[in-house]
HTML snippet that shows the backbone in 3Dmol.js (N, CA, C, O; Angstrom):
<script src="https://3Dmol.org/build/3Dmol-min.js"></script>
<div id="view" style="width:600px;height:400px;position:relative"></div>
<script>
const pdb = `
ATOM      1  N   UNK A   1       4.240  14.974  39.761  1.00  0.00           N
ATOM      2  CA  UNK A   1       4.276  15.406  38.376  1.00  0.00           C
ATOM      3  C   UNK A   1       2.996  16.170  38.071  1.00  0.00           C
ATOM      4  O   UNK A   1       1.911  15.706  38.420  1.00  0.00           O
ATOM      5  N   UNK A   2       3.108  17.494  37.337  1.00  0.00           N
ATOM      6  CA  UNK A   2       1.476  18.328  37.089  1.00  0.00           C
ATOM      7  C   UNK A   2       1.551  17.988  35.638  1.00  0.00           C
ATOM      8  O   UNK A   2       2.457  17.642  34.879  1.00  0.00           O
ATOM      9  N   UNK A   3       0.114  18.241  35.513  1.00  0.00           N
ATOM     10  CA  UNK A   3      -0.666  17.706  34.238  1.00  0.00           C
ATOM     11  C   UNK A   3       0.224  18.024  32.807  1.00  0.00           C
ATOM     12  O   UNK A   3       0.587  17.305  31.875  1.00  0.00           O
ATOM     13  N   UNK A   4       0.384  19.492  33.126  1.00  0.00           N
ATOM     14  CA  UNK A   4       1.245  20.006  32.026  1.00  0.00           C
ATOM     15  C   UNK A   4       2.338  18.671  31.484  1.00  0.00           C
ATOM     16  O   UNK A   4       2.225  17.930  30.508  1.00  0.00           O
ATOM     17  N   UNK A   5       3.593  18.744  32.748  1.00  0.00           N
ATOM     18  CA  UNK A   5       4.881  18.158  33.079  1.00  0.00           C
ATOM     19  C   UNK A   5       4.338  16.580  32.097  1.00  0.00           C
ATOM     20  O   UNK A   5       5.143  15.928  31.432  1.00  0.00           O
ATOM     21  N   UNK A   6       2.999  16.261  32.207  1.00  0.00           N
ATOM     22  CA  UNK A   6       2.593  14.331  31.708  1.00  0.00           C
ATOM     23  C   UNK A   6       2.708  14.717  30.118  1.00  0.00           C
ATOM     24  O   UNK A   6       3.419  14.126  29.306  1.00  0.00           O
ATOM     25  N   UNK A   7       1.618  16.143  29.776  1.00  0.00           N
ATOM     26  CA  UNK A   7       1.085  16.160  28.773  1.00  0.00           C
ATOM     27  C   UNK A   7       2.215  16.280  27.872  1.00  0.00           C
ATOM     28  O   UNK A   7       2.647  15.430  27.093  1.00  0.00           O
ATOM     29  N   UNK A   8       2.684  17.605  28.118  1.00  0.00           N
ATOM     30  CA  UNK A   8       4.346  17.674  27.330  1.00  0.00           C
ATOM     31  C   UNK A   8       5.379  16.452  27.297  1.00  0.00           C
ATOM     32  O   UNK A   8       6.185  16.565  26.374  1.00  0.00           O
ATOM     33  N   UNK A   9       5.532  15.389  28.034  1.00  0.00           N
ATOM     34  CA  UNK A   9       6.314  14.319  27.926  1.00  0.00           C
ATOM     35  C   UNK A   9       5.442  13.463  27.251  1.00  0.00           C
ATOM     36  O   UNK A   9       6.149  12.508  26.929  1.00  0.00           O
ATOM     37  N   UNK A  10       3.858  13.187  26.702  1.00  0.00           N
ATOM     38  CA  UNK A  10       3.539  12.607  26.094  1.00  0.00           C
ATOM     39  C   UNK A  10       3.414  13.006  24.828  1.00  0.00           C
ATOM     40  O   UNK A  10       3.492  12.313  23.814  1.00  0.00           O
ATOM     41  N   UNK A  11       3.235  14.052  24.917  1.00  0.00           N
ATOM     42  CA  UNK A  11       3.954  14.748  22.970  1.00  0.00           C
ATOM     43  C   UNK A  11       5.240  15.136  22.969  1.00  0.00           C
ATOM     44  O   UNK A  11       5.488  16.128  22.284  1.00  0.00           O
ATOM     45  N   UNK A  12       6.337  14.507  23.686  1.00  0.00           N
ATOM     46  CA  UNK A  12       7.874  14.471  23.008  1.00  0.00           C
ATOM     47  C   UNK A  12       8.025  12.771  22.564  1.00  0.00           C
ATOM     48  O   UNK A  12       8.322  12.243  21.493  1.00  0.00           O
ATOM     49  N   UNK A  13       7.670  12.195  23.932  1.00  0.00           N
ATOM     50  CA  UNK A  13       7.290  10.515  23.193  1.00  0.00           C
ATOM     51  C   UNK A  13       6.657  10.249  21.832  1.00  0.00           C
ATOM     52  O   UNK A  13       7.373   9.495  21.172  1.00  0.00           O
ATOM     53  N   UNK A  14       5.446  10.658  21.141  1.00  0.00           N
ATOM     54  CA  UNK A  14       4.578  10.635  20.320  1.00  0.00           C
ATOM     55  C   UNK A  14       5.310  11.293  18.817  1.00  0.00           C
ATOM     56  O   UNK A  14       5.130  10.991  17.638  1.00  0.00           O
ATOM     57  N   UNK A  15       6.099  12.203  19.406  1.00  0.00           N
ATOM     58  CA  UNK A  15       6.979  12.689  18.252  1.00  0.00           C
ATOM     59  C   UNK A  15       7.605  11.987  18.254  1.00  0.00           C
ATOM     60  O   UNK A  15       7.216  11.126  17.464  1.00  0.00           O
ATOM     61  N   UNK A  16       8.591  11.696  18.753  1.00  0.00           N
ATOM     62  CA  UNK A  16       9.866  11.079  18.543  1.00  0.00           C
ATOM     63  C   UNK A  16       9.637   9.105  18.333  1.00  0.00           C
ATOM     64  O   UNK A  16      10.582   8.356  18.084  1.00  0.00           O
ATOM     65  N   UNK A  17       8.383   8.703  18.487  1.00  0.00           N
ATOM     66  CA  UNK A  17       8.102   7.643  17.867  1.00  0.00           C
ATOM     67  C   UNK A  17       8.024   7.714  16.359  1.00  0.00           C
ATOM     68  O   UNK A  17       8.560   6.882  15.627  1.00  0.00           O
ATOM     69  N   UNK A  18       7.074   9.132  15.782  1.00  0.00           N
ATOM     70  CA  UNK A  18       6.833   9.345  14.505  1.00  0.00           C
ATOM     71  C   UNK A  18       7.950   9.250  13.843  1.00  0.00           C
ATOM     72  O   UNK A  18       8.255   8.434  12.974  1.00  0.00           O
ATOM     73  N   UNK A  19       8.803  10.476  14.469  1.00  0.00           N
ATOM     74  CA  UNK A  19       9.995  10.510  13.812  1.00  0.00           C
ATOM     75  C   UNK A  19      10.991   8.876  13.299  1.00  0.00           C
ATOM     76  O   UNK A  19      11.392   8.416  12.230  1.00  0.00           O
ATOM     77  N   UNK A  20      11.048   8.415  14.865  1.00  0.00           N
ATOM     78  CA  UNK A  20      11.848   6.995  14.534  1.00  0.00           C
ATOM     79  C   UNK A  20      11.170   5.627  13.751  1.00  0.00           C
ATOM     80  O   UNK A  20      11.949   4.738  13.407  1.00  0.00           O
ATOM     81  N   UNK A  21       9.796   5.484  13.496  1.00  0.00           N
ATOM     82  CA  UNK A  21       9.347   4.509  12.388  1.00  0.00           C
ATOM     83  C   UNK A  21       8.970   5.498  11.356  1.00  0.00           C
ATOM     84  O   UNK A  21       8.092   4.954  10.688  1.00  0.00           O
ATOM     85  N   UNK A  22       9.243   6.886  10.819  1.00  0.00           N
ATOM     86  CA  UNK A  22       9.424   6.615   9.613  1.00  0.00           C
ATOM     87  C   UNK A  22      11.006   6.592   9.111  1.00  0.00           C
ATOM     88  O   UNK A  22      11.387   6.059   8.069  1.00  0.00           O
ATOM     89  N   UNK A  23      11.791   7.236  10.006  1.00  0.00           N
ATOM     90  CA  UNK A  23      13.108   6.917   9.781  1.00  0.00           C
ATOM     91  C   UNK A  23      13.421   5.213   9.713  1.00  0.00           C
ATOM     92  O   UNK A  23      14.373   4.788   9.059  1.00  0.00           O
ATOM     93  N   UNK A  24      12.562   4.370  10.418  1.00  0.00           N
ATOM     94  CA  UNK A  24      12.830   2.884   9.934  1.00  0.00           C
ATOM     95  C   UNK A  24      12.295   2.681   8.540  1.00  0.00           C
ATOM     96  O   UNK A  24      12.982   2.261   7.609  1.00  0.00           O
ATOM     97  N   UNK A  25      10.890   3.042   8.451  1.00  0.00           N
ATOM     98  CA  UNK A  25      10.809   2.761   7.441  1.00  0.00           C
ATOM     99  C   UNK A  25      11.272   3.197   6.080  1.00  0.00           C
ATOM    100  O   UNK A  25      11.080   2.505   5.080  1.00  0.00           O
ATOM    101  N   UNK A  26      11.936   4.454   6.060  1.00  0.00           N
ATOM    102  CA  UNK A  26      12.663   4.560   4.901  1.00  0.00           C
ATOM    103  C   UNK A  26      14.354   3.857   4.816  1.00  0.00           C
ATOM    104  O   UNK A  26      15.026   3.777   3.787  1.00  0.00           O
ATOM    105  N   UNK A  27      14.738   3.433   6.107  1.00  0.00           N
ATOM    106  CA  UNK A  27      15.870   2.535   5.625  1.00  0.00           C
ATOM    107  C   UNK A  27      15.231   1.369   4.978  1.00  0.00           C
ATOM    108  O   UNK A  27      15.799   0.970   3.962  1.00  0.00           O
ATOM    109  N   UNK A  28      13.534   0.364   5.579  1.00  0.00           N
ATOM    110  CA  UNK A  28      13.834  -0.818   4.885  1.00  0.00           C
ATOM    111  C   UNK A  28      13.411  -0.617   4.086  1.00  0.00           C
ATOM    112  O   UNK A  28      12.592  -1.516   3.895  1.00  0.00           O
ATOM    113  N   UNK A  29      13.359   0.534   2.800  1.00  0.00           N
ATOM    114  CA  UNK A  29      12.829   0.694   2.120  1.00  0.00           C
ATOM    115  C   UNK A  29      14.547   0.742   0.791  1.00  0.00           C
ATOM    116  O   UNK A  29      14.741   0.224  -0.308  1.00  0.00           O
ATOM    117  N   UNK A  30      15.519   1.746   1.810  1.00  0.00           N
ATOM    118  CA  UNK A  30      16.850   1.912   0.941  1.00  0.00           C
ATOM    119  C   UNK A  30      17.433   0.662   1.156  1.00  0.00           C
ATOM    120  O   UNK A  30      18.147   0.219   0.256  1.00  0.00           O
ATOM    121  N   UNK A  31      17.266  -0.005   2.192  1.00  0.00           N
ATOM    122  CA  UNK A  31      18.354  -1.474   2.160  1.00  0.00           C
ATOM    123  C   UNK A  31      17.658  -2.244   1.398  1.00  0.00           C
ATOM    124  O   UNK A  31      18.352  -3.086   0.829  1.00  0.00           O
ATOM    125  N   UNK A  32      16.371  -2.293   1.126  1.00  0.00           N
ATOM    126  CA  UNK A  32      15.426  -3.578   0.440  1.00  0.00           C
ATOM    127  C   UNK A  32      16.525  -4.342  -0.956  1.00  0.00           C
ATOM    128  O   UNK A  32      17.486  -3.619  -1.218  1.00  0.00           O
ATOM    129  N   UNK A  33      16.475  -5.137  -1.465  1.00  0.00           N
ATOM    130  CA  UNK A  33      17.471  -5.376  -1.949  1.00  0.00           C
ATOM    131  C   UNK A  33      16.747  -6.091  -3.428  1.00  0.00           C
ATOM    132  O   UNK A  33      17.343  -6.394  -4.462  1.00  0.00           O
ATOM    133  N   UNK A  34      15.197  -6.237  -3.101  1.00  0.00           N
ATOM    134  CA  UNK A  34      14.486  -7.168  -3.935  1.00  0.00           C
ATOM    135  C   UNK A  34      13.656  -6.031  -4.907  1.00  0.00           C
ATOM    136  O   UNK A  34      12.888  -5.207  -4.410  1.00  0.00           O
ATOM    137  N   UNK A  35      13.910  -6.112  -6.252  1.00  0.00           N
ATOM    138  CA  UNK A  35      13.282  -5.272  -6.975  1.00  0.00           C
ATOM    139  C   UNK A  35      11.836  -5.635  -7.685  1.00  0.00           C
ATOM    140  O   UNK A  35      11.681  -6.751  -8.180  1.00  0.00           O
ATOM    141  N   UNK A  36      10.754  -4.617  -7.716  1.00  0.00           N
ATOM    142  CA  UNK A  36       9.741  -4.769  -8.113  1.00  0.00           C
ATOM    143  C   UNK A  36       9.792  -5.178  -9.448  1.00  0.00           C
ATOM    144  O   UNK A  36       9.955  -4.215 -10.198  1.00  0.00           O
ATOM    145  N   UNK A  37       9.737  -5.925  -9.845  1.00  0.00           N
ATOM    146  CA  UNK A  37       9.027  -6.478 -11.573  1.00  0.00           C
ATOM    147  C   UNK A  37       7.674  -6.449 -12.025  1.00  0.00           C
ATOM    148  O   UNK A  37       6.657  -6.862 -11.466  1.00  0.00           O
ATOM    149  N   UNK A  38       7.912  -5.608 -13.695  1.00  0.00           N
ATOM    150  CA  UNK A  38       6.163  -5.623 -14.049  1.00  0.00           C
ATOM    151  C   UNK A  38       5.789  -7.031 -14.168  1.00  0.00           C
ATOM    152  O   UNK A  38       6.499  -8.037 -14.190  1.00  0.00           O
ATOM    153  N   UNK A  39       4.521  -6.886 -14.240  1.00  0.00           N
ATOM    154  CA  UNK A  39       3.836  -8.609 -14.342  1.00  0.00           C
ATOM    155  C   UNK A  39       4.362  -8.594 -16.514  1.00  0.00           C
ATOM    156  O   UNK A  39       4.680  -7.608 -17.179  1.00  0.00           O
ATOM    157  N   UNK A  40       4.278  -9.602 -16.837  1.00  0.00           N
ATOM    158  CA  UNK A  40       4.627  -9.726 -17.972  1.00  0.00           C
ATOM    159  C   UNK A  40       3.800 -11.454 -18.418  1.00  0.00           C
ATOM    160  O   UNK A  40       3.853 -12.402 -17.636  1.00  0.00           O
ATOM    161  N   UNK A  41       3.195 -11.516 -19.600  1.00  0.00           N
ATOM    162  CA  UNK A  41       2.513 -12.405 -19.984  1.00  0.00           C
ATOM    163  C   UNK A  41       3.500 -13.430 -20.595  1.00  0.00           C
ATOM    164  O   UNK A  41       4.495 -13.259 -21.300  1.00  0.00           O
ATOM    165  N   UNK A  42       2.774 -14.813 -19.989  1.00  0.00           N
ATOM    166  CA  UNK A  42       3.270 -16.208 -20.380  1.00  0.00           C
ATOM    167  C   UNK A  42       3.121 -16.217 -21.406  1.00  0.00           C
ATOM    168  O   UNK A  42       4.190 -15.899 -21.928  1.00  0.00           O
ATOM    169  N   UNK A  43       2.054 -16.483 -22.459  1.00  0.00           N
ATOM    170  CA  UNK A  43       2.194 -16.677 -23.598  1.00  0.00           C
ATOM    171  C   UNK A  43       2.107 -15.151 -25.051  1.00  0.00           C
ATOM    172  O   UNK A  43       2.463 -13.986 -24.872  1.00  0.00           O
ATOM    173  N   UNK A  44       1.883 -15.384 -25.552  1.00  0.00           N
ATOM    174  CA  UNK A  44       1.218 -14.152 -26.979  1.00  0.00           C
ATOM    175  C   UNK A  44       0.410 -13.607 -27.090  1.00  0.00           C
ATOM    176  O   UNK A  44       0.053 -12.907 -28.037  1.00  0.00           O
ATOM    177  N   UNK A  45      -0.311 -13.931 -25.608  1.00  0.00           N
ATOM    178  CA  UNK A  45      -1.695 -13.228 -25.558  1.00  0.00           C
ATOM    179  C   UNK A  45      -1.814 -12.031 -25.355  1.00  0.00           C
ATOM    180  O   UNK A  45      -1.171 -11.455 -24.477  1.00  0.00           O
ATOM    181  N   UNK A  46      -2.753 -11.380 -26.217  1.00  0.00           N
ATOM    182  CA  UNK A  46      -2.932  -9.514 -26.414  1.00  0.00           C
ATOM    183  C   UNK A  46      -2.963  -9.301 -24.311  1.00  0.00           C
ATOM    184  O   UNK A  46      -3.745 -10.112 -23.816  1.00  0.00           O
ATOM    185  N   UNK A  47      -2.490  -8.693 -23.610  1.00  0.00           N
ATOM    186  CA  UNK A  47      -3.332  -8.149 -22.556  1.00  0.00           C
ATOM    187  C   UNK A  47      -3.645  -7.081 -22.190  1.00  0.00           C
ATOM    188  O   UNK A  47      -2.863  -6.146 -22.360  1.00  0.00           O
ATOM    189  N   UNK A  48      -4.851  -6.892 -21.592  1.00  0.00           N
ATOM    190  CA  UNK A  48      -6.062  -5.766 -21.689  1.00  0.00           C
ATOM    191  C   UNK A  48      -7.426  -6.403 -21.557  1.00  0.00           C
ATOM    192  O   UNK A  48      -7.695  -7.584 -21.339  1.00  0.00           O
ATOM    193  N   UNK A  49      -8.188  -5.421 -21.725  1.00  0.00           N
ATOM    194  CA  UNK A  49      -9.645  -5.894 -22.006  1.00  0.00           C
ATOM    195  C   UNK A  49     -10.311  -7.462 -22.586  1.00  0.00           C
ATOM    196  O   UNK A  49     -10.526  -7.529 -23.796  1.00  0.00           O
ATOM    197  N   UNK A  50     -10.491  -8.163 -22.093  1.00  0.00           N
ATOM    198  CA  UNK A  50     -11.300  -8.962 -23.250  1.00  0.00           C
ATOM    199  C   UNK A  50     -12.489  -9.459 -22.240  1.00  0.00           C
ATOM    200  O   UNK A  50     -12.473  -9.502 -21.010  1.00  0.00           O
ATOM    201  N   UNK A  51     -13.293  -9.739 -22.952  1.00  0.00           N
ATOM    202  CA  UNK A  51     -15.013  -9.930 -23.178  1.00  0.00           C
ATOM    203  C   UNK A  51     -15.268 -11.545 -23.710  1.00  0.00           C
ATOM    204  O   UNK A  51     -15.539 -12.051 -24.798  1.00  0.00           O
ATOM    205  N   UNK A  52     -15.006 -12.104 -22.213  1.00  0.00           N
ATOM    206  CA  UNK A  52     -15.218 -13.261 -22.088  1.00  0.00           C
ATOM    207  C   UNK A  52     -16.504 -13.561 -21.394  1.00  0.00           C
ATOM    208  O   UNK A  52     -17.079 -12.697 -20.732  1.00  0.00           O
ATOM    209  N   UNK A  53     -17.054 -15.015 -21.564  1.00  0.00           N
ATOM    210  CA  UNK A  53     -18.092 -15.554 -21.407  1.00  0.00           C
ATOM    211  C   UNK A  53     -18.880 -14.433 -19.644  1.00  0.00           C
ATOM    212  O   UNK A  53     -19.797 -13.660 -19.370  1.00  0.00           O
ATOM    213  N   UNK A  54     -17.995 -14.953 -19.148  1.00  0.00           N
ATOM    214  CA  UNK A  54     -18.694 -14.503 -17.409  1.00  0.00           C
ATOM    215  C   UNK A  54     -19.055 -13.144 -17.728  1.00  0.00           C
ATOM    216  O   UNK A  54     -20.102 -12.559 -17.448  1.00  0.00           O
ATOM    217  N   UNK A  55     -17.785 -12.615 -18.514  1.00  0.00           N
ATOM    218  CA  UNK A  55     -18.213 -10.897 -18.584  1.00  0.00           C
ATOM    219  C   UNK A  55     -19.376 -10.585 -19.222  1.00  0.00           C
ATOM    220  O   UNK A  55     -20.127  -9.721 -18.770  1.00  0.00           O
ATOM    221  N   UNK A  56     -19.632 -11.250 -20.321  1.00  0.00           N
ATOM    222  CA  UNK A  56     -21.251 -10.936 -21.229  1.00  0.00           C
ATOM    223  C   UNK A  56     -22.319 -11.854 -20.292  1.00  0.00           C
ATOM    224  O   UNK A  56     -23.539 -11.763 -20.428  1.00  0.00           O
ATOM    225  N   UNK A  57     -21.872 -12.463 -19.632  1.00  0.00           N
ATOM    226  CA  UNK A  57     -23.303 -12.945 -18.363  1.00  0.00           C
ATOM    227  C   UNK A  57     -23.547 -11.532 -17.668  1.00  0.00           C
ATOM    228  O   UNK A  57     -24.591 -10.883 -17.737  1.00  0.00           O
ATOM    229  N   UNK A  58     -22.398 -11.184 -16.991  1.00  0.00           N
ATOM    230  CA  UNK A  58     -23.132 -10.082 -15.927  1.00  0.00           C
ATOM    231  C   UNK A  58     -23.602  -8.960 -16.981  1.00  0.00           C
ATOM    232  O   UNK A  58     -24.616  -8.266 -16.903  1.00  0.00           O
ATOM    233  N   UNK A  59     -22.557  -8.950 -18.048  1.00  0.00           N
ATOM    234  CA  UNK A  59     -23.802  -7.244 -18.998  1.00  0.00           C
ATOM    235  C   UNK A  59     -24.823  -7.964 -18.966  1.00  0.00           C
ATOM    236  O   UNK A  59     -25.658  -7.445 -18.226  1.00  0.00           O
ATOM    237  N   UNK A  60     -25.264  -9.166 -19.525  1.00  0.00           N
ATOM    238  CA  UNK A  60     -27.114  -9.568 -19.785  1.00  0.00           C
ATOM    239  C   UNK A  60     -27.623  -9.222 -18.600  1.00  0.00           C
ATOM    240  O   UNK A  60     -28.569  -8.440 -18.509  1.00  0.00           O
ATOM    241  N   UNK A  61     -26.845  -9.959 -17.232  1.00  0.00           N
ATOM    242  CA  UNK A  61     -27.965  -9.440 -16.077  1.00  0.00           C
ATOM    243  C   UNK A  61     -27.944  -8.296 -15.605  1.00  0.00           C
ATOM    244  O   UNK A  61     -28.724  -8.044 -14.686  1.00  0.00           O
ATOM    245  N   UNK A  62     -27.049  -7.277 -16.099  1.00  0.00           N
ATOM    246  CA  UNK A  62     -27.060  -5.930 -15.266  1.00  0.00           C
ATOM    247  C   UNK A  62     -27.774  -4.728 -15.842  1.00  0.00           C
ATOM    248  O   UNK A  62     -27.848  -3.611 -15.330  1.00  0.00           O
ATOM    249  N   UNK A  63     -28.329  -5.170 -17.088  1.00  0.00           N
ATOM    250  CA  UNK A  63     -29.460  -4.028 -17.810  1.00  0.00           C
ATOM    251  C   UNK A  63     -30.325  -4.162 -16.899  1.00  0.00           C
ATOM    252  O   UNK A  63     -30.213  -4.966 -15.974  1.00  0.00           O
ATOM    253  N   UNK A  64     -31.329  -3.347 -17.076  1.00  0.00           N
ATOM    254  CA  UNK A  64     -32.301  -2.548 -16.426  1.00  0.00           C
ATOM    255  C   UNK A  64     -33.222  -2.993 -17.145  1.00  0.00           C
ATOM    256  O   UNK A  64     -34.376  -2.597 -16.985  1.00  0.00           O
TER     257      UNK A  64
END
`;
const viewer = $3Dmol.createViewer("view");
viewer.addModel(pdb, "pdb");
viewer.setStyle({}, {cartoon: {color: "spectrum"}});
viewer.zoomTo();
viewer.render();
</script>
């Protein structure tokens, strides 16, 4: 076998791996069957930002 004959059969392998895991991965992506849900809060609580105890520790220690 000459160098060429290795090199060229190792970039038809290398393709055709690419090709076949992303072709897997977009089936387990169309068969997946389990749908993403937003996170959604337990109780009434506003969510976002809030400025709790730990958080006003590190502003005191992080001034200059």
């Amino acid at each position: 076998m000459t160098k060429s004959k290795t090199k060229k059969s190792r970039r038809e392998f290398l393709k055709a791996a690419g090709v076949t895991g992303a072709a897997a991965g977009a089936a387990a992506v169309v068969l997946s069957e389990n749908k993403a849900q937003a996170a959604k809060p337990d109780s009434g609580q506003k969510v976002g930002y809030r400025e709790t105890e730990h958080v006003k520790t590190y502003y005191e220690l992080a001034r200059f």
